[in-house]
C-alpha positions as CSV (number, residue, x, y, z in Angstrom):
1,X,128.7,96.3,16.0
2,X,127.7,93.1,15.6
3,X,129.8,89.6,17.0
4,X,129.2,86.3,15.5
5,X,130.6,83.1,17.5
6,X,130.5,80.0,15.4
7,X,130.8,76.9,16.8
8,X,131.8,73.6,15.2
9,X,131.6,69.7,15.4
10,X,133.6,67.5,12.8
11,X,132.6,64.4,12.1
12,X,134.8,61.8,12.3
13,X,138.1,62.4,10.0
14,X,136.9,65.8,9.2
15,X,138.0,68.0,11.7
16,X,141.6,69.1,9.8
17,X,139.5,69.7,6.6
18,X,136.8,71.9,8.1
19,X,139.9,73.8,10.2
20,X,141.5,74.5,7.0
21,X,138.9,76.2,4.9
22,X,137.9,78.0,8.7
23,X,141.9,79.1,8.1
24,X,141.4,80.1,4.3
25,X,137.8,81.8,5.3
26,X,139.5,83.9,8.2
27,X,143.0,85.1,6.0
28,X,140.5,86.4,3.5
29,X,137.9,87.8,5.8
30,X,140.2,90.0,8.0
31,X,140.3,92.2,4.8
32,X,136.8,92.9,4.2
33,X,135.3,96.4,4.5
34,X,133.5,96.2,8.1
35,X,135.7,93.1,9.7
36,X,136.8,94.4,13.1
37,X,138.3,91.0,14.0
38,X,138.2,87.4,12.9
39,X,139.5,84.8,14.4
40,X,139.6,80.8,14.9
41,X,140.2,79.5,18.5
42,X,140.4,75.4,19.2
43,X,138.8,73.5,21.8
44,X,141.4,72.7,24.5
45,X,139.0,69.9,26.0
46,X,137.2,68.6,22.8
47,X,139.4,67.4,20.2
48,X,136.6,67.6,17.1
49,X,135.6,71.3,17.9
50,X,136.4,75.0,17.0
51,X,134.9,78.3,16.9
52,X,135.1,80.8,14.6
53,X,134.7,84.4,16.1
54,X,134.0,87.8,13.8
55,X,133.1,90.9,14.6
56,X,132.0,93.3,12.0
57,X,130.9,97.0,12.3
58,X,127.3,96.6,11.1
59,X,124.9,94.4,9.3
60,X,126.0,95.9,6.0
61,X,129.0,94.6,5.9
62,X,128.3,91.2,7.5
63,X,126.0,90.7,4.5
64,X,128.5,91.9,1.9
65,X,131.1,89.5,3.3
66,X,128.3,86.7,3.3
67,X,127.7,87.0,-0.6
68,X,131.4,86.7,-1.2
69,X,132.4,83.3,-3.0
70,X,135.0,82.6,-0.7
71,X,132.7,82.2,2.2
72,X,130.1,80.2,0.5
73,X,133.1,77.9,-0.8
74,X,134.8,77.7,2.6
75,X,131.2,77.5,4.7
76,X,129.8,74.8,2.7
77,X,133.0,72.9,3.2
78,X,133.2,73.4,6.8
79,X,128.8,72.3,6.8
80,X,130.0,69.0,5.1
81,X,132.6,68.2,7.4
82,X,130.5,68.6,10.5
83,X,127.5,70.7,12.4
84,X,128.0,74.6,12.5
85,X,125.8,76.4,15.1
86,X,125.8,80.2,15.1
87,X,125.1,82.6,17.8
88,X,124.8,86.4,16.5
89,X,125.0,89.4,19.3
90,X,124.6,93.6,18.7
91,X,126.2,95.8,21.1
């Protein structure tokens, strides 16, 4: 299995923006083949950050769900409203 924790800083004004297409990414994500769980969690000390956490069984399907259009519509809307930083884990 694989996890993915994505972290992410608005800029200023952007944070609702990038949390909504986060929201749009994640109600369609939970339905592709291979998504164990995905999630978006707020900061409760920073006001301009979230994460967005996935888990997916294998690198298979974390690549099929990366070539859908949703996620590069939602990701590149989320990368214009701020800095994304990604850390990837197997287990």
């Amino acid at each position: 299995m694989l996890r993915l924790n994505c972290f992410f800083q608005a800029k200023r004004g952007k944070y609702n923006e990038a949390l909504e297409a986060a929201m749009l990414l994640t109600a369609k994500s939970v339905h592709h083949e291979g998504c164990v769980a995905y999630d978006v969690f707020e900061s409760a000390t920073r006001k301009d950050v979230f994460m967005i956490c996935e888990t997916w069984t294998d690198e298979a399907a974390l690549e099929k769900h990366s070539q859908t259009p949703e996620f590069a519509e939602c990701v590149a809307k989320i990368e214009e409203c701020g800095l994304l930083k990604l850390e990837k884990f197997a287990f």
